[in-house]
NUTOR-237549 format. One record per residue: residue in one letter; x, y negated, z negated of N, C-alpha, C in turn. Coordinates in nm, 2 decimals, decimal comma, always signed. Each point is the difference from the previous one (the first is absolute). Last residue first. Layout:
N
[r A; [X; Y; Z]; [X; Y; Z]; [X; Y; Z]]
...
***
This chain:
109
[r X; [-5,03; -0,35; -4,52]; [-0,06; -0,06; -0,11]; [-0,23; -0,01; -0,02]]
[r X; [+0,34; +0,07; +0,40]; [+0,05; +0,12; -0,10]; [-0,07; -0,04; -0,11]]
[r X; [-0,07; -0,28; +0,32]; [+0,00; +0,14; +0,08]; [-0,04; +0,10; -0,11]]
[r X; [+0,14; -0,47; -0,07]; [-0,13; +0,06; -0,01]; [-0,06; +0,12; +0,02]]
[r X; [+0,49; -0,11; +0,04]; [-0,06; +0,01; -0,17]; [-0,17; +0,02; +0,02]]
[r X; [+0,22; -0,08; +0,43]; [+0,04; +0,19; -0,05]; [-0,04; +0,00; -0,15]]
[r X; [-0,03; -0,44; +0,20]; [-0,17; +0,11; +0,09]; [+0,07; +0,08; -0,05]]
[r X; [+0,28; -0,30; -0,12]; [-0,10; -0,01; -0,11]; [-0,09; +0,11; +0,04]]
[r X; [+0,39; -0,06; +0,21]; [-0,01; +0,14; -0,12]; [-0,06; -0,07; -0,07]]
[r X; [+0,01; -0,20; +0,40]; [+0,00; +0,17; +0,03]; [-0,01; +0,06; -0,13]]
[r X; [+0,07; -0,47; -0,02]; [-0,12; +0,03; +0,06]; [+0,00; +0,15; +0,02]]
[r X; [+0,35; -0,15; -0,14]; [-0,06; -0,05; -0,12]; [-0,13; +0,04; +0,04]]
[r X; [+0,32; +0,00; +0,34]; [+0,00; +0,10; -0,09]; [-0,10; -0,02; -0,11]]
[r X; [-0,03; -0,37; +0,34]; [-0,04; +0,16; +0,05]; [+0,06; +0,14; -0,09]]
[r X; [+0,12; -0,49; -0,12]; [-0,12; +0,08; -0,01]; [-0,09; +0,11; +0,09]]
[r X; [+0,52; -0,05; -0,28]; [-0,10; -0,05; +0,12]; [-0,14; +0,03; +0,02]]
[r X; [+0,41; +0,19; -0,34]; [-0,16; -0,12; -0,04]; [-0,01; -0,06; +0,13]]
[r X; [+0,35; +0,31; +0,00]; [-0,14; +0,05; +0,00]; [-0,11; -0,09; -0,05]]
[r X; [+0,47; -0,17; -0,04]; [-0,02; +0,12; +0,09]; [-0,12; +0,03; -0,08]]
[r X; [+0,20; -0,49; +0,00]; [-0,06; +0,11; -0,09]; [-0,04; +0,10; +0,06]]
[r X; [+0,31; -0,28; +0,22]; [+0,00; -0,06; -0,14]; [-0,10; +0,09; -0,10]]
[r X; [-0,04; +0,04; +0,46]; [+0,11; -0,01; +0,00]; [+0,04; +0,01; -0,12]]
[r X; [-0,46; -0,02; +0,11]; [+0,08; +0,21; -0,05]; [+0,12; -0,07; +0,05]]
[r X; [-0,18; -0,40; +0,07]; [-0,06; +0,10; -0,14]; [+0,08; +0,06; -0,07]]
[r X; [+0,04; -0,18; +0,41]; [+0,06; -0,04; -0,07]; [-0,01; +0,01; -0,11]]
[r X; [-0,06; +0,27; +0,49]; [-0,07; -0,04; -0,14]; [+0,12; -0,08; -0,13]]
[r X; [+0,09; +0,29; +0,40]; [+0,03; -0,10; +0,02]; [-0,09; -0,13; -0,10]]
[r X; [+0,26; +0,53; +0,08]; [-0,16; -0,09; -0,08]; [+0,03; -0,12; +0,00]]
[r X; [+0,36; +0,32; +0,26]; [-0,08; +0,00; -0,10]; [-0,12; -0,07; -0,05]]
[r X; [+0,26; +0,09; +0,39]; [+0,11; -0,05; -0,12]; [-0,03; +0,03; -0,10]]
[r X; [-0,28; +0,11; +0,41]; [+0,08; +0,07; -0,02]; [+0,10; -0,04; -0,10]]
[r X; [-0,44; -0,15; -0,10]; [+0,05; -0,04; +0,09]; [+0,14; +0,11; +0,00]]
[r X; [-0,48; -0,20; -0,24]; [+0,05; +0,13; +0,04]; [+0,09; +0,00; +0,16]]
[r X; [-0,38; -0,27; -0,18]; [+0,11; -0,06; +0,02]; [+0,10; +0,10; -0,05]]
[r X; [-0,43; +0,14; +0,12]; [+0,02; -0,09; +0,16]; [+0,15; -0,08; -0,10]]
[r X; [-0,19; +0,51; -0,14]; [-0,01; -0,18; -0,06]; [+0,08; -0,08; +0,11]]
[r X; [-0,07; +0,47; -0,06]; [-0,12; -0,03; +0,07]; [+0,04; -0,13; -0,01]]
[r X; [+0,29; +0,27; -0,26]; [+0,02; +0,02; +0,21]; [-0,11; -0,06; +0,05]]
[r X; [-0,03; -0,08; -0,52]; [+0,14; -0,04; +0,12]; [-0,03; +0,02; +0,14]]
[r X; [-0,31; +0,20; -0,31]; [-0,01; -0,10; +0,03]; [+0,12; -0,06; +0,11]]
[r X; [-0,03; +0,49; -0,11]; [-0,16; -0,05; -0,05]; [+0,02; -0,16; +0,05]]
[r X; [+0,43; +0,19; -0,03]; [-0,04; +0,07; +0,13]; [-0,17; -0,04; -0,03]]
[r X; [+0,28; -0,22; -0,31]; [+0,03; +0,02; +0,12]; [-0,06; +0,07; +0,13]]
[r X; [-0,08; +0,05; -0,44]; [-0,07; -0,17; +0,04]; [+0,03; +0,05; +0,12]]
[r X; [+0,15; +0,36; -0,15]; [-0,14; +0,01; -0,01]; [-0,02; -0,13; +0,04]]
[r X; [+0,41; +0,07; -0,16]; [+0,00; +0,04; +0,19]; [-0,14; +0,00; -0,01]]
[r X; [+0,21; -0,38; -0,27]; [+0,00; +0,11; -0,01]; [-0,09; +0,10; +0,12]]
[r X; [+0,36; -0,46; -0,11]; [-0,18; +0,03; +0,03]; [-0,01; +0,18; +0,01]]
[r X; [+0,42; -0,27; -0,09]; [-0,10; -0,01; -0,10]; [-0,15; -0,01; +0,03]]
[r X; [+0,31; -0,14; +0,37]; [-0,02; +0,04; -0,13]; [-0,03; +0,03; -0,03]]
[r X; [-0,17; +0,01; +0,46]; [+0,08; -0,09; -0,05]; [+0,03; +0,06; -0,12]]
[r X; [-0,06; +0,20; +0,48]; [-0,08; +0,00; -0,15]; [+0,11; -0,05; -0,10]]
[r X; [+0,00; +0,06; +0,54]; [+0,05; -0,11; -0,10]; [-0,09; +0,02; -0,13]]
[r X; [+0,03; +0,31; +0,36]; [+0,12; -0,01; -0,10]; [+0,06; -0,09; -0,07]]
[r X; [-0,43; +0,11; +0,23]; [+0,04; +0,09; -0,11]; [+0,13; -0,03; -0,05]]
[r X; [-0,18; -0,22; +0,42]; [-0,03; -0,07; -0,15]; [+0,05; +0,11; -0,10]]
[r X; [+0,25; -0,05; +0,41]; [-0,07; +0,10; -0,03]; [-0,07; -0,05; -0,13]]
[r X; [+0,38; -0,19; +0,33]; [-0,15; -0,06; +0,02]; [-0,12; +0,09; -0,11]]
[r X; [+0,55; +0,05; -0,18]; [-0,07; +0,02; +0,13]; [-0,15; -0,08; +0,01]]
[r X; [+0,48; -0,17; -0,19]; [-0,12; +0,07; -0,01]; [-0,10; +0,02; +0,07]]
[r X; [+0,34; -0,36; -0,03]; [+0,03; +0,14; +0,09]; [-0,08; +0,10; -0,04]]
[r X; [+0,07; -0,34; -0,38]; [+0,03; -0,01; +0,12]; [+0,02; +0,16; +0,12]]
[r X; [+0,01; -0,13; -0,53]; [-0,16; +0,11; +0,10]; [+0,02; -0,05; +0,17]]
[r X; [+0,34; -0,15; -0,32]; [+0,01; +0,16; -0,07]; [-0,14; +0,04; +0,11]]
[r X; [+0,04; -0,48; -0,04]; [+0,09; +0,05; +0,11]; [+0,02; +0,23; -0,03]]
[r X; [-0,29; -0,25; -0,29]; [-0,06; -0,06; +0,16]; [+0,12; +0,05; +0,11]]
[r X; [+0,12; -0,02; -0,50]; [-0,12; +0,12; +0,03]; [-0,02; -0,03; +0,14]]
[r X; [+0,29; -0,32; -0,06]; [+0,02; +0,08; -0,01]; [-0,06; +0,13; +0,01]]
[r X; [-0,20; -0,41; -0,05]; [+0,06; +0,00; +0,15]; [+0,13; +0,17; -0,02]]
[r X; [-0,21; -0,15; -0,39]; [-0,09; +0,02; +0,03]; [+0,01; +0,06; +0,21]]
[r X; [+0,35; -0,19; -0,34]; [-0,04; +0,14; -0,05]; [-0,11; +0,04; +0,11]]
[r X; [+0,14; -0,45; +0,05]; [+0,10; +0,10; +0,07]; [-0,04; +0,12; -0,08]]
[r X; [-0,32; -0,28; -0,18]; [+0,01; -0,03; +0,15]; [+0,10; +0,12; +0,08]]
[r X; [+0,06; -0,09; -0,42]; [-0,11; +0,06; -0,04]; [-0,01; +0,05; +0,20]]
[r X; [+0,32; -0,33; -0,13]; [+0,05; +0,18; -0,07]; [-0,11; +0,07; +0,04]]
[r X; [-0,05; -0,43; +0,01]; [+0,06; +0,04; +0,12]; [+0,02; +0,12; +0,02]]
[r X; [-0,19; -0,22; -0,40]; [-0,09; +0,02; +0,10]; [+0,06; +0,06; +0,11]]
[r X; [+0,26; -0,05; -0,34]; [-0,10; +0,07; -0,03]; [-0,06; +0,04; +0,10]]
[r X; [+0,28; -0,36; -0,01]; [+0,05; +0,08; +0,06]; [-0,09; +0,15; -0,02]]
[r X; [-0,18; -0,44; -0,10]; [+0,03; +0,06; +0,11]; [+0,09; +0,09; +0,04]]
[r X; [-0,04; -0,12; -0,44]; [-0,13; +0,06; +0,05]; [+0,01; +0,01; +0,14]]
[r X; [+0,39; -0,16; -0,20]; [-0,05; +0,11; -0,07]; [-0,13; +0,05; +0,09]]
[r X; [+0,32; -0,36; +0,19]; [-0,07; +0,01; -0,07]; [-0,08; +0,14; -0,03]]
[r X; [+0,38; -0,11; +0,34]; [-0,10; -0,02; -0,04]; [-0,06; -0,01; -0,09]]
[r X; [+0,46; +0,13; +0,20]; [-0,04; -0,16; +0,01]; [-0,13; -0,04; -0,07]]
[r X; [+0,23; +0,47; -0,05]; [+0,09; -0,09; -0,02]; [-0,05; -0,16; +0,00]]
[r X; [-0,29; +0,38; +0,17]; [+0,01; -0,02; -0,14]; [+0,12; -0,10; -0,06]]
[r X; [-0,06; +0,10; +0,43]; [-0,11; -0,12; -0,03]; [+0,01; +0,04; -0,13]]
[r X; [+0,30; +0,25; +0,17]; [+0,03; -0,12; +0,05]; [-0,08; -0,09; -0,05]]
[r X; [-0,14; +0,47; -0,03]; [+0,14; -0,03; -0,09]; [+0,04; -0,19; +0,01]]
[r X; [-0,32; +0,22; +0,26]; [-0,05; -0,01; -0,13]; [+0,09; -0,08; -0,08]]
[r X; [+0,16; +0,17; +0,42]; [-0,11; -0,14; +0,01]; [-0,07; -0,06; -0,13]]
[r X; [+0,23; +0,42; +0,05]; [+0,09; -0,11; +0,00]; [-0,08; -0,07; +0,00]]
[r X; [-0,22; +0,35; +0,06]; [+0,07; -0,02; -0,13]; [+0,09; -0,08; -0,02]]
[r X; [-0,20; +0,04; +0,42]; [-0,11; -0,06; -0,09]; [+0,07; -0,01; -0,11]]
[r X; [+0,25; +0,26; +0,28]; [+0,01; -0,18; +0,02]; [-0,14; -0,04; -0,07]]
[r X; [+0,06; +0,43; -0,03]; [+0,11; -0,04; -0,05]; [-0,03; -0,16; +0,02]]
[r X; [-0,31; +0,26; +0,20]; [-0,08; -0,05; -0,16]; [+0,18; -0,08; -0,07]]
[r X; [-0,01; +0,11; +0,47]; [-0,09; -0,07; -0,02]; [+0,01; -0,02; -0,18]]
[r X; [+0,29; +0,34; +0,24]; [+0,03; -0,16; +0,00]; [-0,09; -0,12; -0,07]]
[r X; [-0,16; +0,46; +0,00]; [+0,05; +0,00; -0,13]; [+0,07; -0,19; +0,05]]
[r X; [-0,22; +0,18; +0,33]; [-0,11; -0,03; -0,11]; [+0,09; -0,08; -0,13]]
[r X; [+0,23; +0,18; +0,39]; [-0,05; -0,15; +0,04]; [-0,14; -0,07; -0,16]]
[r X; [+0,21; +0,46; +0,04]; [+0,09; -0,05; +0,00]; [-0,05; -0,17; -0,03]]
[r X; [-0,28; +0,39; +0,13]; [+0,02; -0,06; -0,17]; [+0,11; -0,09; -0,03]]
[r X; [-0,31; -0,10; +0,47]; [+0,13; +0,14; -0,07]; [-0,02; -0,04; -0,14]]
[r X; [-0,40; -0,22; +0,23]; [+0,09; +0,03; -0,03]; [+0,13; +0,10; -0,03]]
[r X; [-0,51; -0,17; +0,25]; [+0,05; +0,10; -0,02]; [+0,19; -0,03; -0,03]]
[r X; [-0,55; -0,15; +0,19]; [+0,14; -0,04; -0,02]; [+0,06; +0,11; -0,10]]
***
């Protein structure tokens, strides 16, 4: 699937409204949570249309060594990016990273 930037930008504008609107009726913490949600659907719509190519989903704050040593082999390695709920919220503490660069400390150590 595969967006224009036109249709992208429509997209996050009416999320910005939608924020806006449940912040007038809601309560504090839920609108938090909603905010967080349309932030997150946002990045999601920015990787839309991306090619099938694992190399070009290297997610974050991962650096090109994990990435090419672990990532491209990792079954949740996905052309969007890392499908790990881990390395969502903490980049490189998954445990196939943690795992690669404990064997490169004994290696080296």
């Amino acid at each position: 699937m595969s967006l224009t930037n036109e249709e992208k930008e429509l997209i996050k504008e009416a999320l910005s409204v939608y924020v806006q609107l449940v912040a007038r009726q809601a309560p504090q913490e839920q609108v938090q949570q909603i905010a967080v949600v349309a932030q997150g659907l946002i990045k999601k719509i920015d990787t839309l249309g991306a090619t099938g190519d694992k190399s070009s989903g290297k997610p974050p704050q991962i650096s090109d060594e994990w990435f090419e040593q672990v990532c491209k082999s990792c079954d949740k390695l996905s052309n969007t990016g890392c499908l790990d709920k881990v390395t969502e919220k903490f980049p490189g503490k998954c445990d196939p990273i943690l795992h690669y660069e404990r064997r490169k400390s004994l290696k080296n150590g």
